[in-house]
N, C-alpha and C positions, 0 to 999 in steps of 0.2 A: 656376386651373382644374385637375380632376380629371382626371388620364392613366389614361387606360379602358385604354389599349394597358398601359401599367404594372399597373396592377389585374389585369389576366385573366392576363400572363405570370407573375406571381407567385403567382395562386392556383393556375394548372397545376403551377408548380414545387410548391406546397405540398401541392399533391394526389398528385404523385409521393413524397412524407416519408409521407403518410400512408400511401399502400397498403403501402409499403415496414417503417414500424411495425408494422399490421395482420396484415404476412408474419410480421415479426419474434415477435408474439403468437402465432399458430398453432406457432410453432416451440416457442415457451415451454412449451404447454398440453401436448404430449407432450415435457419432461425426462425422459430417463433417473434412475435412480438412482447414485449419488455411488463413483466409482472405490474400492473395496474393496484398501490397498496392500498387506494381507497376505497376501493373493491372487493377486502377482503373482510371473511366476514370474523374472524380472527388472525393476528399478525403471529406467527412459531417464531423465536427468538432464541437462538443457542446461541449458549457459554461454553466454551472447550477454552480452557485454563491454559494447555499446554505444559511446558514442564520450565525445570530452572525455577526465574523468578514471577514467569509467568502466570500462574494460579494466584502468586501472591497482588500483581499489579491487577490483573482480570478480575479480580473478585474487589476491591479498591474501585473499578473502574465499572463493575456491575453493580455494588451499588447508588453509584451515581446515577446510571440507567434506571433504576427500578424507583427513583426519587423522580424522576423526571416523567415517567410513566405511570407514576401511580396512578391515574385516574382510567388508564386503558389493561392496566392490569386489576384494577377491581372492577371496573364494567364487563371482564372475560373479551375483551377486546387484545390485548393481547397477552401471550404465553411466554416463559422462559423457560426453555429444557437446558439445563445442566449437561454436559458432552461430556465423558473424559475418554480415554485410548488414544491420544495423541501424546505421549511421554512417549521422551527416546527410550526405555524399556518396554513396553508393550509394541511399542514400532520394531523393535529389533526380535523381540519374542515371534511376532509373526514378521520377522524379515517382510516389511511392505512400509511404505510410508504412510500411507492412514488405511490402519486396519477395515478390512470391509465390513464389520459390524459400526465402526465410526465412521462409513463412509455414508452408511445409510441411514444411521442418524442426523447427520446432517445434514442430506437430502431431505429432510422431513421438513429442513426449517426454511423458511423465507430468506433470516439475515441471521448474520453470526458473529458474535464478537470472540476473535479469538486471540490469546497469550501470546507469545513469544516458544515457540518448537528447538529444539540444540537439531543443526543439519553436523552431520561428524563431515570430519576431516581429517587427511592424510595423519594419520600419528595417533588421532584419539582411540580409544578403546573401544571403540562401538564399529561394529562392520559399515559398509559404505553405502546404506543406503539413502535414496534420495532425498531431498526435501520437503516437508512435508509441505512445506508452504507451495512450493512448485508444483507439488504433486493435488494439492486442491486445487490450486487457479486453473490446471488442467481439468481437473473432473468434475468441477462444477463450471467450469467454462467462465471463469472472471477474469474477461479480457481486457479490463482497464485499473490500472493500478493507479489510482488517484492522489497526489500527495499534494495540500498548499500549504503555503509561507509565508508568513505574514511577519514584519519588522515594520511597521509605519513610521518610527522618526529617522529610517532609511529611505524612504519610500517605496519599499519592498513588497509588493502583493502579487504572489507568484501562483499559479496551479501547473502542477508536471502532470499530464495525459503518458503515463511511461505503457508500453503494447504488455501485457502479462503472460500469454500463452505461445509467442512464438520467439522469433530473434535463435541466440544464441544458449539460452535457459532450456527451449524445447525439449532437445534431444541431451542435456548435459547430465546425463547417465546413460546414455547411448552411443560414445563413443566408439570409435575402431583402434585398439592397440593390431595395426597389421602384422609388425615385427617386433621384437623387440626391441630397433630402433626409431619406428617412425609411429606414432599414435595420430589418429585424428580426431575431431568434432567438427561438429556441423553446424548452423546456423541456418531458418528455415522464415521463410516470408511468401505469405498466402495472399492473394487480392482481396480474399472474404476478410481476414485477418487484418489489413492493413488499411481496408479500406473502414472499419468498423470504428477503432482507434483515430483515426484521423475526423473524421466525420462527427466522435465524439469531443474532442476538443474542439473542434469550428464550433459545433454545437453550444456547445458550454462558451465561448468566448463570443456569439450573437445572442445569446443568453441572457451573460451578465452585464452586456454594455464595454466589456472589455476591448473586445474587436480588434485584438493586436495576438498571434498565433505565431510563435518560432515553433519551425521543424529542425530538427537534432538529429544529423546523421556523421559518416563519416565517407559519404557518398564518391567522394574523390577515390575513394583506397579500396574501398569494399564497396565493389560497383553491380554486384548483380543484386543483392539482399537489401543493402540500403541505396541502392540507385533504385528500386522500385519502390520501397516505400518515398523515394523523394519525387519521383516523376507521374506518383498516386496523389499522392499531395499538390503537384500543379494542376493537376483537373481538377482535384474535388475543389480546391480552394477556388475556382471558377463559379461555383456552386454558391458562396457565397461572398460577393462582389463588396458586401460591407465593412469585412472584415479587412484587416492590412496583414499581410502573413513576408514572411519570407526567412531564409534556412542559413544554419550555422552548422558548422563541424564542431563535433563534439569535445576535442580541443582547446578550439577558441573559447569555446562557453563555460567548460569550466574556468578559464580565467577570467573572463565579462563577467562572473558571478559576482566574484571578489574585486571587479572595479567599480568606485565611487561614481565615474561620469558616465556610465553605463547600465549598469544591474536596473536602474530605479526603471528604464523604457521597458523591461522584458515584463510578459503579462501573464499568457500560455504558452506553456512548450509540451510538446507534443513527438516521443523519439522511440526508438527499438528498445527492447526488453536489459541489456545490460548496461545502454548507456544511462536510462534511467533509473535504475539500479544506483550505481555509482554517485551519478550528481544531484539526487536529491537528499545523500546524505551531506553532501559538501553543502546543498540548500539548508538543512535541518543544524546545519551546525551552524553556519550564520546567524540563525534563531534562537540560535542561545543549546542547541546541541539533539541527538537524536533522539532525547528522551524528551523533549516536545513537541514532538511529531508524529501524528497521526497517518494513518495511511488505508482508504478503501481499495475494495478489489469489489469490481461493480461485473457484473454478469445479465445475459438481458434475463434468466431466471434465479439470479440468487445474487447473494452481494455479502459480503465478509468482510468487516473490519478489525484494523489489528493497529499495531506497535510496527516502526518502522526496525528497530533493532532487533539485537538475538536476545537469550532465553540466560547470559551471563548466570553460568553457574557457578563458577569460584564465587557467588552471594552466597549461594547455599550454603556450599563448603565450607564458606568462611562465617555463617550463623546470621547473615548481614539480607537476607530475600525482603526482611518485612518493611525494611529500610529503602529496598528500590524504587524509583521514580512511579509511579503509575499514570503522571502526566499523559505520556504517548497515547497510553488506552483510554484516559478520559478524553481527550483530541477525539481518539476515533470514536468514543460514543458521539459526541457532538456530531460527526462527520455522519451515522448511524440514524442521529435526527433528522438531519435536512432530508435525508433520502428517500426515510420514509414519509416525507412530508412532513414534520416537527419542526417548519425554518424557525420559529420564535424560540424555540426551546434550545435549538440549536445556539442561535445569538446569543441568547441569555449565558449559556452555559460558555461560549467561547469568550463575552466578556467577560466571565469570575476566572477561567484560565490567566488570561493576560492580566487582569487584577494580583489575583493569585503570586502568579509565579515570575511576571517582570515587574509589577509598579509597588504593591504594598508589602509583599515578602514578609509579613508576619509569623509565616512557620517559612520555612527553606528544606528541600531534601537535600541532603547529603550523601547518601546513599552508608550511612554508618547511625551509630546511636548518638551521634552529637547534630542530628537533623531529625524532621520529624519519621514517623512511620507513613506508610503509603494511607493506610486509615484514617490517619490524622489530616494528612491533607487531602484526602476525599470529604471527611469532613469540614474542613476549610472550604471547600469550592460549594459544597452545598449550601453553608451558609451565609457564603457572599452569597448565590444565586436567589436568595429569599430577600437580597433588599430592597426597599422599595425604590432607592434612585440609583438602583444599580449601572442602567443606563448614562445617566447624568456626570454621575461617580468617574466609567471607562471614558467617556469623550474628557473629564477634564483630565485625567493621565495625558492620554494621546495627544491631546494639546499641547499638554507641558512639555512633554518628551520630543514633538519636533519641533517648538521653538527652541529647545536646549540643543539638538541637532544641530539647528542653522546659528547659533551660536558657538 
């Protein structure tokens, strides 16, 4: 028998999602234009550590930042505030995913580099609230989640444009349990939304000289959500006639990642919030795995970089945090440079990474005490970044490594 009481209390609920998108749309249609950093007369710079091994890789990975920036942190050009209330204990103390006094700290800042957050799941001990990383890109509106890839003696120079604030993530603490046998969620795609992301990879790929753009849907199956971000994507790419675009199922591309006669053509891809999700860790692993992999969330008034992985607490537990990678966080400071305009500092810094940690491996993490500490190899990268033929130094690696390739 059909529960009519069950039916009607789930469509109020669902009727509450929608006027609450419908707001989130009118918000959309008046965007400001994109925070101006050379314009400002000081840069605000938060740290929020997060929890796990988080604080231990963030602060590893802040002070590479504050080496890189000395010259604009002792001119008062710019600041670093220290964030903390992002720990799954003060998140579960006030049941919210980022308390509103840490909300409003970091609304104060321009850019933020942040840890690695624990999201609980089915079985942990922690109640089920959201993620807190979801729950920023929502409220600070960082609708581009930014991740590249870089392998050169594959031929591998990849940037994922993954959409951050809609898709299938949106409402994924808003679901509908109607009965006890049928649960649902939802999956939500806005024109403001899809048209932003999309227009930002063309962007970025007439930009760089790239001019080669895959769209990542599964537009065949899932025809109203990803049929429109796929048939958004045939105008706007009209918009830019230089560029060569054209769409894959998400599918197929996880396997074209991992083919040899394939992967090296892909350049940008550009997809919905959970496919990106998924296959830029399959990217991040071909790079040698997800702890060297950075990842922005770009907003047109704020921008947040982070660690593509979780907050791995069994380090804690197991005495083993000082020992985690903090690679991923120094990526996203580099990623932190370009943005705000620091492209040299940025190179600099992403050539002592690949020095670092594929060609001369003179310390190695391990993630135990028979590798280095996260310190130590902060240390490491800064003082590769002080040499004078540092440049000279990475192009003879990369040379060697794709002749030994094609051999």
């Amino acid at each position: 028998m059909v529960d009519e009481q069950a039916i009607k209390a789930a469509q109020e609920k669902f009727g509450a999602l929608l006027r609450k998108q419908l707001d989130r749309v009118e918000v959309l249609k008046n965007e400001g234009a994109p925070v101006d950093y050379s314009k400002l007369d000081k840069l605000i710079i938060g740290v929020c550590g997060g929890d796990g091994i988080g604080p231990y890789i963030c602060a590893s990975a802040q002070r590479v930042m504050e080496f890189l920036l000395a010259d604009k942190l002792k001119a008062g050009k710019a600041e670093i505030r220290v964030i903390d209330g992002l720990t799954i204990e003060r998140r579960v103390e006030v049941m919210k995913a980022i308390p509103d006094d840490t909300l409003a700290e970091l609304k104060a800042c321009h850019v933020i580099l942040k840890g690695p957050t624990t999201t609980p799941k089915k079985g942990d001990p922690w109640p089920n609230i959201e993620s807190a990383n979801v729950a920023m890109r929502k409220e600070l509106d960082l609708f581009a989640n930014v991740r590249p890839v870089s392998v050169p003696e594959l031929g591998i120079d990849w940037t994922f444009f993954r959409e951050n604030t809609e898709g299938s993530y949106a409402l994924g603490s808003d679901g509908i349990n109607v009965t006890d046998d049928l649960a649902m969620d939802f999956c939500v795609a806005t024109s403001q939304g899809t048209d932003r992301i999309l227009r930002a990879g063309f962007d970025f790929a007439k930009k760089t000289g790239k001019n080669y753009v895959s769209v990542i849907t599964k537009g065949n199956i899932i025809k109203t959500t990803d049929g429109k971000f796929l048939s958004m994507a045939e105008e706007i790419a009209k918009e830019y006639p230089e560029v060569k675009w054209d769409d894959w199922f998400i599918d197929i591309t996880t396997a074209k990642l991992i083919d040899p006669a394939r992967r090296s053509a892909f350049k940008v891809f550009v997809l919905p919030n959970l496919y990106g999700d998924i296959i830029t860790d399959e990217a991040a692993q071909i790079q040698g795995g997800v702890g060297t992999a950075g990842s922005a969330n770009i907003g047109t008034k704020y921008a947040m970089f982070e660690a593509i992985h979780g907050s791995a607490p069994r380090m804690v537990t197991e005495g083993r945090a000082q020992y985690a990678d903090p690679c991923s966080m120094i990526k996203a400071v580099a990623m932190m440079m370009d943005h705000i305009g620091e492209a040299e500092k940025a190179k600099k810094l992403n050539m002592a990474l690949d020095i670092c940690c594929q060609f001369e491996k003179k310390l190695v993490m391990t993630g135990r005490d028979t590798g280095a500490t996260g310190n130590e190899f902060a240390d490491y990268i800064m003082e590769t970044m002080q040499r004078p033929d540092i440049e000279k130094v990475w192009q003879g690696y990369i040379d060697a490594a794709i002749a030994a390739a094609k051999n």
